[in-house]
C-alpha positions in Angstrom: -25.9 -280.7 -8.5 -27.3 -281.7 -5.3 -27.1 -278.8 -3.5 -29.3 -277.2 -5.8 -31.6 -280.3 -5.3 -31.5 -280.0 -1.3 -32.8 -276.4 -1.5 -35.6 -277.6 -4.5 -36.5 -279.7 -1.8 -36.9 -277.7 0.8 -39.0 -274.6 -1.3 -41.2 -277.3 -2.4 -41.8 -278.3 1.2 -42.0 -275.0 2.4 -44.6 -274.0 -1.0 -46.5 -277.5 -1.2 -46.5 -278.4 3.1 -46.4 -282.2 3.2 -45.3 -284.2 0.3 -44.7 -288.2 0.1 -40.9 -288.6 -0.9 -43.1 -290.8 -4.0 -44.1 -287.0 -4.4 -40.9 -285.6 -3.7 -39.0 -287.8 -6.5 -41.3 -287.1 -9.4 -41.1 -283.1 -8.6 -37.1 -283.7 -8.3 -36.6 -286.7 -10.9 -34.7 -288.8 -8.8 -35.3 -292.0 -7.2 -37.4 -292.4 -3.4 -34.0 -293.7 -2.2 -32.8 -290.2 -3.2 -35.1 -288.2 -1.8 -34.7 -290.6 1.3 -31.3 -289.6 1.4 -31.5 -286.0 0.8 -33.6 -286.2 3.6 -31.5 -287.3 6.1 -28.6 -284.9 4.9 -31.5 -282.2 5.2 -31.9 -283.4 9.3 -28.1 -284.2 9.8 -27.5 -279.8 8.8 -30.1 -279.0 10.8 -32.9 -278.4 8.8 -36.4 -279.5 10.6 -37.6 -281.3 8.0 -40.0 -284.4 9.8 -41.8 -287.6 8.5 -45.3 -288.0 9.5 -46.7 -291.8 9.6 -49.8 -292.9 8.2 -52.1 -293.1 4.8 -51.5 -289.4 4.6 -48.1 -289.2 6.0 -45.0 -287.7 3.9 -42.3 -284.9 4.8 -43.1 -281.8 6.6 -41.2 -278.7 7.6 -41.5 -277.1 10.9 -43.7 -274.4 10.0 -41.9 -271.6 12.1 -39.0 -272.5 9.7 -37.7 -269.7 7.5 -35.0 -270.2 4.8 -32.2 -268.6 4.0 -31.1 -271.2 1.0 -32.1 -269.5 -1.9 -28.5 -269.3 -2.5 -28.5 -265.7 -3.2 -26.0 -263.6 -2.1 -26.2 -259.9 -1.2 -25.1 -258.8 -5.3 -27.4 -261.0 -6.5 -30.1 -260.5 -4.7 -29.9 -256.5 -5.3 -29.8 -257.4 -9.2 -32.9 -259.5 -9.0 -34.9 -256.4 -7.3 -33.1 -254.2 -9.9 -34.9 -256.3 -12.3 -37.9 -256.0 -11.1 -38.3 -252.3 -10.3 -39.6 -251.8 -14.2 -42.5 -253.8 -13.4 -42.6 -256.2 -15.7 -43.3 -256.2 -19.7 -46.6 -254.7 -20.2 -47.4 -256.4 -23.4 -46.8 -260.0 -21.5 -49.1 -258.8 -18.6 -46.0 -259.9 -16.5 -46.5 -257.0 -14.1 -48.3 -258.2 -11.5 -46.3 -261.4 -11.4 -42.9 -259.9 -11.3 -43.7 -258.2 -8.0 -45.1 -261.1 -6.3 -41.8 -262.3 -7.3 -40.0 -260.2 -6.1 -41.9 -260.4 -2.7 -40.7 -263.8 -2.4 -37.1 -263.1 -3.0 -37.3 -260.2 -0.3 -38.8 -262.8 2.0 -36.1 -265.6 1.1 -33.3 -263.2 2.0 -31.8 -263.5 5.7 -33.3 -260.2 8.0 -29.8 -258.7 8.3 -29.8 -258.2 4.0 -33.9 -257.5 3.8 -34.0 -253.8 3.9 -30.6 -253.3 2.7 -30.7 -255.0 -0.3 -34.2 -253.5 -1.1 -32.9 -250.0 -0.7 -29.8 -251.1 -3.1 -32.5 -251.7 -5.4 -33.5 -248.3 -5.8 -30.9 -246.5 -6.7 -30.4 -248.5 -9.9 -32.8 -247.8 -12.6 -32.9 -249.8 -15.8 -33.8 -249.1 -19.7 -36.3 -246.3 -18.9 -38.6 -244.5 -21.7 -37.4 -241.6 -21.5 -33.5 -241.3 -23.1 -30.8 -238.3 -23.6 -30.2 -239.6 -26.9 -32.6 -240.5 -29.5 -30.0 -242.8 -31.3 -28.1 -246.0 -30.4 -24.7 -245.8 -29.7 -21.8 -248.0 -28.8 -22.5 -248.9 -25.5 -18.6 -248.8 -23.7 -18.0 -249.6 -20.6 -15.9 -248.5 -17.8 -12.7 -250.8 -16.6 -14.3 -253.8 -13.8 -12.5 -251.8 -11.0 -13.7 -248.6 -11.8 -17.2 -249.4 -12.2 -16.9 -251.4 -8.5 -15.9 -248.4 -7.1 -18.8 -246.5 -8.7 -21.1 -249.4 -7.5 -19.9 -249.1 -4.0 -20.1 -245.7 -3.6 -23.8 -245.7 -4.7 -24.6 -247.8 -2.4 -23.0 -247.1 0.6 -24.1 -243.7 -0.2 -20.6 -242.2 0.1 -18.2 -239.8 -2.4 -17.0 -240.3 -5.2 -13.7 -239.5 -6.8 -13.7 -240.3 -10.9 -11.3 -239.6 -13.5 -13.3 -238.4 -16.3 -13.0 -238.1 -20.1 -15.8 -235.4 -21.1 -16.0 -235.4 -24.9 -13.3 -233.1 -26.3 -11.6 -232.2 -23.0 -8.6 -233.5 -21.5 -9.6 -236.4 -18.7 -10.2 -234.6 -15.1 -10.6 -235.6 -11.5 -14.0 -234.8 -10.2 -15.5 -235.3 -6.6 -18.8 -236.1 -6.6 -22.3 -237.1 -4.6 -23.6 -239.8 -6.4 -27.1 -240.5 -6.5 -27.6 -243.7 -8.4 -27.2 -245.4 -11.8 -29.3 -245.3 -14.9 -29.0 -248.2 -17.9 -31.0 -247.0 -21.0 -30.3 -248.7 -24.3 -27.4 -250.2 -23.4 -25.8 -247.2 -21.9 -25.0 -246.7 -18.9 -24.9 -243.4 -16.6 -24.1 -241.8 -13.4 -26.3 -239.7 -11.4 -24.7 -237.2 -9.0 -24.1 -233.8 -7.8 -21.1 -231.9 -7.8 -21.0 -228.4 -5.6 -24.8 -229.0 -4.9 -25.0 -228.9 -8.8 -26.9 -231.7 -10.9 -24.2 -233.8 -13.3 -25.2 -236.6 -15.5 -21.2 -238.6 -16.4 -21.8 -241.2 -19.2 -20.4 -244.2 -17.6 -18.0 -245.5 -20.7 -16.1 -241.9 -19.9 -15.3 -242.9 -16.7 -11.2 -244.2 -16.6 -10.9 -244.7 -13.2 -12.9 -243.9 -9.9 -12.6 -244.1 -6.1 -14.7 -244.6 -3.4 -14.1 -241.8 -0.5 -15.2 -242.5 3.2 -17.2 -239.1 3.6 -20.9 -239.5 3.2 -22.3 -238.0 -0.1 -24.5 -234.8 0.3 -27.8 -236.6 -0.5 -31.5 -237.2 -0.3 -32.0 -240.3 2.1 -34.6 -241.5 -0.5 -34.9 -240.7 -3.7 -37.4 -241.6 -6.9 -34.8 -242.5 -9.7 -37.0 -242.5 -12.4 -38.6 -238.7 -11.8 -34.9 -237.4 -11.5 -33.9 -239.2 -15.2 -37.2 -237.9 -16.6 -36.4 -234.1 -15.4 -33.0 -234.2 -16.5 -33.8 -235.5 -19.6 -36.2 -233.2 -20.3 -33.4 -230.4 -19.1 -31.3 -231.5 -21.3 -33.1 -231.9 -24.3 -35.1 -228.4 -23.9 -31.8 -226.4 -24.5 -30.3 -228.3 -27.4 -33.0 -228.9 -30.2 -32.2 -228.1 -33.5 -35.0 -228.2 -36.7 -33.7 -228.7 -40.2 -35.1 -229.3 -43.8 -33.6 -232.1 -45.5 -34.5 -233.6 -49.0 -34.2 -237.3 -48.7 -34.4 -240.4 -51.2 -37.8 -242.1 -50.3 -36.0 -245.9 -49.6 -33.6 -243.9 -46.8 -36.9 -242.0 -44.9 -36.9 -244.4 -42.2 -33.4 -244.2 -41.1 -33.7 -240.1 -41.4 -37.2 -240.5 -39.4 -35.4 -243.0 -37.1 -32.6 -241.0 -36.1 -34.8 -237.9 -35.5 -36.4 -236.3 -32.3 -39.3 -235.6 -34.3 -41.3 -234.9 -37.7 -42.6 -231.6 -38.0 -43.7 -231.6 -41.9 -43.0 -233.8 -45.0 -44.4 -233.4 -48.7 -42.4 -235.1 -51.9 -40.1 -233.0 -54.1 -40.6 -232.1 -57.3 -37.8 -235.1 -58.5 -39.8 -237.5 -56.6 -37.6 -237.2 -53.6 -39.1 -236.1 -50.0 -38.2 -232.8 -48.5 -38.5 -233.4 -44.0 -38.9 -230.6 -41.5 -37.2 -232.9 -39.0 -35.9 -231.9 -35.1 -32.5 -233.4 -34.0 -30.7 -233.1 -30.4 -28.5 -230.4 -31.7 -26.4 -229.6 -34.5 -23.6 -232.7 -34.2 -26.6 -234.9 -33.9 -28.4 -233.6 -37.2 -24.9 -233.6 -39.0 -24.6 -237.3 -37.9 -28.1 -238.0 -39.2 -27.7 -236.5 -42.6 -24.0 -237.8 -43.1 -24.2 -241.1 -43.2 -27.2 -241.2 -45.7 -24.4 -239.6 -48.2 -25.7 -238.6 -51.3 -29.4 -239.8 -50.8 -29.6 -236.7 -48.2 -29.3 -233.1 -48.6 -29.8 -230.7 -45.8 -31.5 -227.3 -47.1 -31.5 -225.5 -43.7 -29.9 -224.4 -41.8 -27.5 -222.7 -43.3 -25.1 -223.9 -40.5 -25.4 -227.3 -41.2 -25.1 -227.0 -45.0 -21.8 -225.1 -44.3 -20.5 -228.0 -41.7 -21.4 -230.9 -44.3 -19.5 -229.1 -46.7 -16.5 -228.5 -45.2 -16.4 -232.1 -44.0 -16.9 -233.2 -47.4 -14.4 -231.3 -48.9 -12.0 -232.6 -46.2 -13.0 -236.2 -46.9 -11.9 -235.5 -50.6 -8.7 -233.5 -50.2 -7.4 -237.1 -48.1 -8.4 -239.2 -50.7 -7.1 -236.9 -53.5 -3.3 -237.4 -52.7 -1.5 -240.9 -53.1 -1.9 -243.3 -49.8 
């Protein structure tokens, strides 16, 4: 497309200074009489792009020239620096490369976007290590419009009305002060405060949502990644649960995979393992042990046994009658 090859051409004069348009083709694979031509479309816009004569001569920028053709618009751009606020994959080493990166792409963008789009930035955080739930789920998603409201709201760092489905009540209207969004394996969630009181909403609970034109009750800055860790750790300090399960040997990973954590294991006298194994809570460790069927047995506690039973017994009383 050549309007992805005129602004090629211009980062590579504004990266490389002075290039010959011999120099200019081979970056661009094109012909010279392309380049020539881009050239003079470059001049005709109003781009200072200049030829200089002689054995060293070639095509040179003014160099008080700053671009704004990275084609990036204000989404875009705040996705880019969402990106990059991980710092990169440590086992690549890609760290110190992503910021410079990102550097750029905050110098690229027109000065009326720069410190907006860089504050946009941080109140999205993406996949961080520390999670509310230890397991995959499906991810869900809330409908387009809804999530645009949410997005705005973040942003402009205004209320927020959602309609929202908590898990096993009736859907309600909440107002809210959101203070950004989190993405962790594939789930996504909303920070906020409600009353001056800290919420966490799962985002695939949201059914609807609107932006309100009041400002949200918030900090002016804030470090997204501290708040997730604490409320994490909130969360999951109140609703642990430790449980003795006797497992066949070929299913311990999926038990030990599902789990918080491994507090003891030694084998069984019939060659099975028995686990002292930490869940969530109690749904969570029925979940676990459930859908091993009969290669898992919980021992403890007693609550757990009781819930597994009863569901059993409900699962066989459907299939007992005629379909």
């Amino acid at each position: 497309m050549r309007a992805d090859r005129l602004i090629s051409l211009v980062l590579l004069l504004r990266r490389r200074g002075r290039l010959s348009a011999a120099a200019l083709a081979r970056e661009l694979e094109v012909s010279t009489r392309t380049v020539l031509r881009d050239i003079d479309a470059l001049s005709a816009a109003g781009i200072p792009v200049y030829a200089e004569r002689g054995r060293h001569g070639g095509f040179v920028l003014s160099p008080d020239f700053r671009t704004d053709l990275t084609g990036l618009n204000h989404e875009e751009a705040v996705a880019l620096l969402t990106a990059g606020s991980g710092g990169g994959d440590p086992v690549l080493g890609l760290g110190p490369a992503l910021a410079s990166a990102m550097r750029k792409v905050v110098d690229a963008l027109p000065e009326s976007s720069r410190d907006t789009a860089s504050d946009a930035a941080r109140r999205f955080l993406v996949d961080p290590e520390t999670d509310l739930l230890p397991r995959r789920t499906a991810a869900g998603e809330p409908p387009g419009d809804a999530m645009a409201e949410v997005r705005r709201a973040v942003l402009a760092g205004h209320r927020l009305r959602i309609h929202y489905a908590a898990e096993g009540r009736e859907p309600q209207w909440r107002t809210v002060d959101p203070i950004g969004l989190v993405t962790v394996r594939e789930r996504g969630y909303l920070l906020a405060t409600r009353s001056g009181e800290d919420r966490t909403y799962r985002l695939s609970r949201v059914l609807a949502a609107e932006e309100l034109p009041e400002p949200a009750q918030r900090p002016e800055r804030v470090d997204l990644d501290r708040v997730w860790r604490e409320r994490c750790a909130r969360f999951l300090s109140g609703a642990r649960i430790t449980t003795l399960v006797r497992v066949a040997p070929e299913r311990r990973e999926e038990l030990v995979g599902s789990a918080l954590a491994v507090r003891a294991e030694e084998p069984d006298a019939d060659g099975r393992l028995r686990l002292e194994v930490t869940f969530q809570d109690a749904r969570h460790a029925e979940w676990a042990v459930w859908r091993l069927g009969t290669d898992a047995e919980a021992l403890s506690p007693p609550s757990l046994r009781t819930t597994l039973r009863d569901r059993a017994a409900t699962l066989a009383a459907r299939y007992a009658a005629p379909a």
